[in-house]
VEXNUNU-199791 format. One record per residue (C-alpha): x, y, z; chain; residue in three letters. Coordinates in steps of 0.5 Angstrom, whole numbers, plus 500, padded with zeros to 3 digits. Layout:
VEXNUNU-199791
+-----+-----+-----+----+-----+
:   X :   Y :   Z : ch :  aa :
+-----+-----+-----+----+-----+
:   X :   Y :   Z :  A : ALA :
...
+-----+-----+-----+----+-----+
***
This chain:
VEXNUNU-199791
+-----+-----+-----+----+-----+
:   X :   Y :   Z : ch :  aa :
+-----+-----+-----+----+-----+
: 380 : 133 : 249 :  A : UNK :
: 380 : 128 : 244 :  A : UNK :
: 385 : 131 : 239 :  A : UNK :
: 393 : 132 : 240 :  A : UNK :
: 393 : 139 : 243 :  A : UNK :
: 397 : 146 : 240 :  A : UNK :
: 403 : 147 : 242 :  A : UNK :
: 403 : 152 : 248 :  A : UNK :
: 411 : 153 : 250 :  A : UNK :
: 413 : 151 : 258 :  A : UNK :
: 416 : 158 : 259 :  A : UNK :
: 408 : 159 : 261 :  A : UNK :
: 408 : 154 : 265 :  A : UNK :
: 409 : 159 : 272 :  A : UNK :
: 408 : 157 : 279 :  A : UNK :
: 400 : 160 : 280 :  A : UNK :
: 398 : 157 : 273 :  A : UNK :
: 400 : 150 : 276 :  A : UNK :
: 398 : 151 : 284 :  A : UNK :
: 392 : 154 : 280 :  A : UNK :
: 392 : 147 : 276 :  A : UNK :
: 391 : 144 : 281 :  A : UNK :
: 386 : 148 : 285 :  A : UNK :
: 382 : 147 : 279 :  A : UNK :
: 381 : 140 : 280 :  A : UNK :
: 379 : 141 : 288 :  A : UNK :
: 385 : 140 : 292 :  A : UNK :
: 387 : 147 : 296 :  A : UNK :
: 395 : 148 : 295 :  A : UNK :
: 399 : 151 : 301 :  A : UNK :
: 403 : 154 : 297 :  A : UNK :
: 411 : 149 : 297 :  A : UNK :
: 412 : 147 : 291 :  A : UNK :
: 418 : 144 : 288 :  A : UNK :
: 420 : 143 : 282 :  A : UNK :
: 423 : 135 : 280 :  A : UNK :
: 427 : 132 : 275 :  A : UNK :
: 424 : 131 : 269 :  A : UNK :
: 425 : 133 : 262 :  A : UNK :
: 420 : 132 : 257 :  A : UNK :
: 414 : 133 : 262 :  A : UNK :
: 414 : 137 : 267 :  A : UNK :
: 414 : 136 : 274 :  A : UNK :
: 413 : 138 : 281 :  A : UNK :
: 411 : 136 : 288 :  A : UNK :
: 405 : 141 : 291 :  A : UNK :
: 404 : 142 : 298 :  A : UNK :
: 396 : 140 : 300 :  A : UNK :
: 392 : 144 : 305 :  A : UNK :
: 390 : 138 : 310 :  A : UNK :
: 393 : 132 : 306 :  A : UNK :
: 399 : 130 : 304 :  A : UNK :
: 403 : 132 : 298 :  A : UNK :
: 402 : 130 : 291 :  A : UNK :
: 405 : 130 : 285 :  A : UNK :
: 403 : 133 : 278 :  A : UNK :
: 405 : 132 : 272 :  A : UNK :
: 404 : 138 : 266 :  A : UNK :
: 404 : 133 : 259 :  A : UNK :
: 409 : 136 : 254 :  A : UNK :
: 403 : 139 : 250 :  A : UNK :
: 402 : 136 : 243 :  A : UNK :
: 406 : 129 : 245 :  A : UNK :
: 400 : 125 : 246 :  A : UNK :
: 393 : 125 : 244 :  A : UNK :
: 389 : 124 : 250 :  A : UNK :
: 387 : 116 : 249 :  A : UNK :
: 394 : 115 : 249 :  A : UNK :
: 395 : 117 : 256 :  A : UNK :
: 389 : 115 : 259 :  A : UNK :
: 391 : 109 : 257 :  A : UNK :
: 397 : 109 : 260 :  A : UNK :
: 393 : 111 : 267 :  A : UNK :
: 388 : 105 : 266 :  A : UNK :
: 395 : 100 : 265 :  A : UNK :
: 398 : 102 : 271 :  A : UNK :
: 392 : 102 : 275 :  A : UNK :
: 390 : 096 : 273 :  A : UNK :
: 398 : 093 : 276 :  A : UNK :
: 395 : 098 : 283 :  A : UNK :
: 388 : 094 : 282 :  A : UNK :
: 393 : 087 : 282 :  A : UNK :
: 397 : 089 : 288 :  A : UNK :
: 403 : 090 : 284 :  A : UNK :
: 407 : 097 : 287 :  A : UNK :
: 405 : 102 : 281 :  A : UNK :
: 404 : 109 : 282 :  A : UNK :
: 397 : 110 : 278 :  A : UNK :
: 394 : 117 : 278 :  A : UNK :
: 389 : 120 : 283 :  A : UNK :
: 382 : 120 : 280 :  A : UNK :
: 378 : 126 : 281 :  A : UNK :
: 371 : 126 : 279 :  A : UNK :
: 373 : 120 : 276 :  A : UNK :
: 377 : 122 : 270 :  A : UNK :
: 386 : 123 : 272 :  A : UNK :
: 388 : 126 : 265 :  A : UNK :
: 385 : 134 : 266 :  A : UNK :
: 386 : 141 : 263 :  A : UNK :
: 388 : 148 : 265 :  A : UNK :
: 389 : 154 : 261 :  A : UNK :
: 392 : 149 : 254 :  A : UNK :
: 396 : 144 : 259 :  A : UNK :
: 394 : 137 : 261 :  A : UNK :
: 396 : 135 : 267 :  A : UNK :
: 395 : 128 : 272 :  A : UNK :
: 395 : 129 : 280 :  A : UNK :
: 400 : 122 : 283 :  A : UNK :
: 401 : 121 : 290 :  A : UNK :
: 407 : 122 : 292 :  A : UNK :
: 412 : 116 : 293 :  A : UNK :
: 417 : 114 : 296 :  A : UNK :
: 424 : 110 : 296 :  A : UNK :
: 431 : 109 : 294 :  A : UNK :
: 434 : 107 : 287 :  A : UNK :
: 434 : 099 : 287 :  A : UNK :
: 442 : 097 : 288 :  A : UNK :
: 442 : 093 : 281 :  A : UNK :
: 449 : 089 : 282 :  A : UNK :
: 446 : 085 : 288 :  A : UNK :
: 443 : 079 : 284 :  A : UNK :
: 438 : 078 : 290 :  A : UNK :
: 434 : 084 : 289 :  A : UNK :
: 435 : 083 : 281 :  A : UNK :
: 430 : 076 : 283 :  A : UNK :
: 426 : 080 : 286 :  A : UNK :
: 425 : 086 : 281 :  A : UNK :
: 424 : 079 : 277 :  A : UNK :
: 418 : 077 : 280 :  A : UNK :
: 416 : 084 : 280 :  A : UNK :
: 417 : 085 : 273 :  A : UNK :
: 414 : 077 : 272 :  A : UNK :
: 407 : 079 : 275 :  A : UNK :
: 407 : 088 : 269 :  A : UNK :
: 408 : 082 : 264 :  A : UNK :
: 403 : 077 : 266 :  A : UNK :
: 398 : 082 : 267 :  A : UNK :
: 400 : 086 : 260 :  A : UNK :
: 399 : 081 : 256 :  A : UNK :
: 392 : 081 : 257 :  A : UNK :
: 390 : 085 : 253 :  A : UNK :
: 394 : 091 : 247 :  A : UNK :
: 395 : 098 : 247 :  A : UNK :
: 390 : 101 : 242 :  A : UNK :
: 392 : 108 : 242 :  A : UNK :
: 400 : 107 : 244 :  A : UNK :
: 406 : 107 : 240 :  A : UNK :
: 410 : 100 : 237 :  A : UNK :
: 418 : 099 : 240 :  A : UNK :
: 420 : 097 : 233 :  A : UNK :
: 426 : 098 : 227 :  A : UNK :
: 421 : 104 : 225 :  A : UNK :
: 420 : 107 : 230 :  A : UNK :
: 425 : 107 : 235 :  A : UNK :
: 431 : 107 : 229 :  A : UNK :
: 429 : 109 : 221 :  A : UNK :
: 424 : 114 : 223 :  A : UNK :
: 430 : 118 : 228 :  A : UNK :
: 435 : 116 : 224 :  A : UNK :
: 432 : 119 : 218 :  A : UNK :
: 431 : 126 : 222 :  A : UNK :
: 438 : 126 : 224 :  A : UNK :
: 441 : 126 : 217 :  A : UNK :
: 436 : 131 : 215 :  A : UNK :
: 438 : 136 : 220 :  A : UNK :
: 444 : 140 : 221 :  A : UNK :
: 445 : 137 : 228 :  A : UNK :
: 451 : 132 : 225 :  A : UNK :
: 457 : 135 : 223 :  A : UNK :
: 459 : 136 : 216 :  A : UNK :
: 465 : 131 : 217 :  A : UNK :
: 461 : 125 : 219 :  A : UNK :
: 455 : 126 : 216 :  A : UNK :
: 457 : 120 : 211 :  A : UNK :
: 460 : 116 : 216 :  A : UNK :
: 453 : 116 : 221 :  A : UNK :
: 449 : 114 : 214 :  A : UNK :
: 454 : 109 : 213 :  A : UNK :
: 454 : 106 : 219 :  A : UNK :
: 447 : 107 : 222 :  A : UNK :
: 444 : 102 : 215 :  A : UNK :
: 449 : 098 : 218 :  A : UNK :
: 445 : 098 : 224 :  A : UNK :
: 439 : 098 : 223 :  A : UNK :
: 440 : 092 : 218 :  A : UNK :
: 442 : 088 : 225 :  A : UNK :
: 438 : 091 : 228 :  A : UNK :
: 433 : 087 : 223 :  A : UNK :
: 438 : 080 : 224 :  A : UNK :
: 437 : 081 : 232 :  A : UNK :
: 430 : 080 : 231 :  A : UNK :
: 428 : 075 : 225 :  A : UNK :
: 433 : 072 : 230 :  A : UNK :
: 429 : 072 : 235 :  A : UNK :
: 422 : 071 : 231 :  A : UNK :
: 417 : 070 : 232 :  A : UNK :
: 416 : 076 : 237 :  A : UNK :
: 410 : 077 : 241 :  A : UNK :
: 409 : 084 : 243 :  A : UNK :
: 405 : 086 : 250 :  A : UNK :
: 404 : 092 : 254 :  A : UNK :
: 411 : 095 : 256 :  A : UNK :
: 414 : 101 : 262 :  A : UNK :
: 417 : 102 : 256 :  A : UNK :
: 422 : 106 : 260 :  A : UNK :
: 425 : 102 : 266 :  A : UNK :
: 431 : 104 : 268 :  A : UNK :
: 434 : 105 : 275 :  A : UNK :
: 431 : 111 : 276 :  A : UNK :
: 424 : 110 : 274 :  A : UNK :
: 424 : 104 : 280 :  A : UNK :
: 423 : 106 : 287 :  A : UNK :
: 426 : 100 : 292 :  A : UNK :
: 422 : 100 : 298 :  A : UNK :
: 421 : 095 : 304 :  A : UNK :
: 417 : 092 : 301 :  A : UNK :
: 421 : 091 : 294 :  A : UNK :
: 421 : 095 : 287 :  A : UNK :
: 415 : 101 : 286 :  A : UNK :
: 415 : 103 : 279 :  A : UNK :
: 414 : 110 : 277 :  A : UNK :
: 413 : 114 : 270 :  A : UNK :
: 410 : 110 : 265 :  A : UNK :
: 409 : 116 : 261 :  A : UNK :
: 414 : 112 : 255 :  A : UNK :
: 409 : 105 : 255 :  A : UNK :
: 407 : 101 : 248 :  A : UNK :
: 407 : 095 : 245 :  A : UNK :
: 414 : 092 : 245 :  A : UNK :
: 418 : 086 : 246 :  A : UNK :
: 418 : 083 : 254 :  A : UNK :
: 426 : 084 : 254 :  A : UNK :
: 425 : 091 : 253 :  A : UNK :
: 423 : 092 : 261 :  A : UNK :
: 429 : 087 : 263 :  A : UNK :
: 435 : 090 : 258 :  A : UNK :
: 436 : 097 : 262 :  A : UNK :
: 437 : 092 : 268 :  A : UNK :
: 444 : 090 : 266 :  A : UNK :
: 451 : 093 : 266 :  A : UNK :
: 458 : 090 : 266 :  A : UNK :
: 462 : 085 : 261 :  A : UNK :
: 458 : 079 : 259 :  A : UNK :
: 459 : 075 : 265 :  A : UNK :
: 457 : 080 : 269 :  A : UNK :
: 451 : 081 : 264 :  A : UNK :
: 449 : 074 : 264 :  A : UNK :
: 450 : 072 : 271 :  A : UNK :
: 445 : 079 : 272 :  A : UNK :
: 439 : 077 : 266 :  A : UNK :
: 440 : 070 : 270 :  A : UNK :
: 438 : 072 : 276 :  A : UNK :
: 432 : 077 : 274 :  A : UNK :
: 430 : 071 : 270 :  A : UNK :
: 429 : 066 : 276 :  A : UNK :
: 425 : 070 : 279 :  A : UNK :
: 420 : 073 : 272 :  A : UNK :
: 419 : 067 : 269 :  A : UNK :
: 415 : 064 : 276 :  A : UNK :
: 410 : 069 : 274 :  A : UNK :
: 411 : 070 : 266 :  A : UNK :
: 414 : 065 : 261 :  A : UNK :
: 420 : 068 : 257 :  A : UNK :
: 423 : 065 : 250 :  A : UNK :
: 430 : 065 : 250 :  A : UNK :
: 431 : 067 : 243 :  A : UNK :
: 429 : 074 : 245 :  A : UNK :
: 437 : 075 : 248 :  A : UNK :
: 438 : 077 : 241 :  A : UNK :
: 435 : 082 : 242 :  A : UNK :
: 438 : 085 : 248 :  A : UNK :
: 444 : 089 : 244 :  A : UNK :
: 439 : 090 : 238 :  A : UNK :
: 435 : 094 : 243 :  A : UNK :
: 440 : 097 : 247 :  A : UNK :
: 442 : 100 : 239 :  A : UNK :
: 436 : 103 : 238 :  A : UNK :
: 435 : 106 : 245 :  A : UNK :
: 442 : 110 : 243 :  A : UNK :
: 439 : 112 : 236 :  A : UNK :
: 432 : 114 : 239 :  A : UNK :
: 435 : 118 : 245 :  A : UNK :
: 439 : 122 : 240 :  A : UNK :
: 434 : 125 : 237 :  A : UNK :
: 429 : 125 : 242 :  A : UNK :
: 435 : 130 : 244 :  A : UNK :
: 435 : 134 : 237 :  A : UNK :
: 428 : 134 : 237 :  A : UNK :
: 428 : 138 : 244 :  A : UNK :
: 432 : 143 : 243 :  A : UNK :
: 428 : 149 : 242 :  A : UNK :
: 426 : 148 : 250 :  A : UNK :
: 431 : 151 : 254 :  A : UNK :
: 432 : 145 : 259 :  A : UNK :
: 435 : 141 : 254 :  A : UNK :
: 441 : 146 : 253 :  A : UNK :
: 442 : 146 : 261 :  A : UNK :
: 441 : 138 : 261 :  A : UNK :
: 445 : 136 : 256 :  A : UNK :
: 451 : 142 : 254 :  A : UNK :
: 455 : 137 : 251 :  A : UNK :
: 451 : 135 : 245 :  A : UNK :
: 452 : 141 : 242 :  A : UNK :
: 459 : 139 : 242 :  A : UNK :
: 463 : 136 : 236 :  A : UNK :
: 466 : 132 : 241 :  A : UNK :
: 459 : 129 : 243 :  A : UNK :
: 459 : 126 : 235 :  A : UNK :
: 466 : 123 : 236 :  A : UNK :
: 464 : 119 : 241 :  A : UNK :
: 457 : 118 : 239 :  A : UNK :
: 458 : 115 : 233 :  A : UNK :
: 463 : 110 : 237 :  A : UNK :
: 459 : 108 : 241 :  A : UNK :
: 454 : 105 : 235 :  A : UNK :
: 460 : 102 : 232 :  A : UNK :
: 462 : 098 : 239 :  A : UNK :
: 455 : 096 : 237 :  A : UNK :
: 455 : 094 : 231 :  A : UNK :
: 460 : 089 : 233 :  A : UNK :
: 456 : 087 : 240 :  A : UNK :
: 450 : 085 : 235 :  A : UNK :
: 454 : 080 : 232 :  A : UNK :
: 456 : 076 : 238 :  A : UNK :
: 452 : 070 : 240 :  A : UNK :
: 447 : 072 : 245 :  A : UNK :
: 449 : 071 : 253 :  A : UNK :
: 449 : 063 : 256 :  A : UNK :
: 442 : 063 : 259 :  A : UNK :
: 440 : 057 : 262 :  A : UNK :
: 432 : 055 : 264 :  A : UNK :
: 430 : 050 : 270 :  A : UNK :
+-----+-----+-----+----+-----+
***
């Protein structure tokens, strides 16, 4: 397996395949099997014979090659090694990435938690904490089979396969090839601004829902959209609200990081330039997909016209966001 693998469709992804799957490997299911949230993997909770329930993920065939994802589970094993609460893949006769009839497959223990109340400054200083002790252990050493969070990746490239497919519609064609080399020309401001940017070992995707809050605090999830990037793309999805809102909330998370890792300020001028180029990604993350059914169930609205109205409103709040200052953060 050292090759991305041919697309096999997910419609032969059927109950006995994946209990199969994961008899192959030396587990013996007892037959529940629960199907969970997840759209570009799939994903499911097997009931064990004699063990608790695991959780397996089926990777979307031809997204990444194998050493891309066992450097994903090298990394959050590391952060496990290192006490920190990631949940690392389960390893049977040594290996966590496995094959089964053309899908590649991980086996995880199931985790608990709820969804970390990111309003409440305390838990954010923890989450700092948190996040302070991934990025000093990320910084170690670089990804060499994963992607770059950069302007081409996350917006020209995207950008470029939505204007070349039929998804934008004929009237706001202009207006989003217009607007989108705006952006992306701020988005290139935000980080010369910001410059020089030092990338490390990234979640990539941490979200609220990619955090499961504990007793013992934060546990993360899901590092299937790890890379290279900038430190503030793992703190910029915690925060909501208006400016004084965000700025009391980036504060606090802040406070606890920087006792385990440094942060340089002018980083912040990237908050809004990230958040552009997330909106930009998803977009056509969305087009590219849609050929798997689950993405017409999950997002009916993006075939909408209305969708574009008031996508491209969105981008344009943002062009005038990315050109504000960026928040008043203050370092002991």
């Amino acid at each position: 397996m050292n090759t991305i693998m041919q697309e096999v469709p997910y419609s032969e992804l059927k109950p006995d395949l994946i209990l199969n799957a994961v008899e192959s490997v030396g587990w013996r299911c007892d037959g529940h099997l629960l199907g969970l949230n997840s759209y570009e993997n799939r994903v499911y909770q097997i009931g064990l014979e004699d063990h608790p329930p695991v959780v397996v993920k089926f990777y979307r065939p031809g997204r990444w090659v194998d050493a891309a994802i066992v450097e994903e589970h090298q990394f959050s094993q590391e952060l496990a090694d290192l006490e920190i609460a990631a949940v690392a893949p389960l390893a049977v006769a040594g290996k966590t990435l496995h094959e089964y009839q053309g899908f590649r497959f991980a086996v995880y223990p199931r985790q608990g938690g709820r969804t970390p109340d990111l309003e409440d400054l305390d838990i954010l200083e923890r989450l700092g904490r948190f996040l302070g002790r991934i990025h000093a252990a990320a910084a170690v050493r670089p990804f060499h089979h994963r992607p770059h969070l950069n302007l081409e990746n996350f917006g020209v490239i995207p950008s470029r396969y939505l204007l070349e497919s039929p998804w934008i519609p004929p009237n706001w064609s202009q207006s989003y090839r217009e607007l989108v080399t705006e952006l992306l020309s701020l988005v290139a401001m935000g980080f010369e601004r910001a410059a020089p940017v030092h990338p490390i070992r990234l979640h990539g995707d941490c979200h609220s829902g990619n955090m499961l809050w504990t007793d013992h605090g934060p546990c993360f999830v899901d590092f299937d959209d790890a890379r290279m990037g900038p430190p503030i793309q793992d703190l910029w999805m915690c925060l909501s609200g208006n400016r004084e809102e965000r700025t009391r909330q980036i504060q606090a998370l802040l406070t606890g990081y920087r006792q385990f890792y440094d942060f340089d300020l002018r980083q912040l001028h990237l908050l809004e330039p990230l958040r552009t180029l997330r909106m930009i990604h998803y977009t056509a993350w969305v087009a590219m997909r849609w050929h798997d059914p689950a993405f017409p169930l999950a997002f009916p609205w993006f075939a909408e016209g209305r969708f574009w109205d008031n996508h491209i409103l969105s981008l344009r709040e943002q062009s005038i966001l990315m050109e504000e200052p960026p928040l008043d953060v203050f370092l002991d």
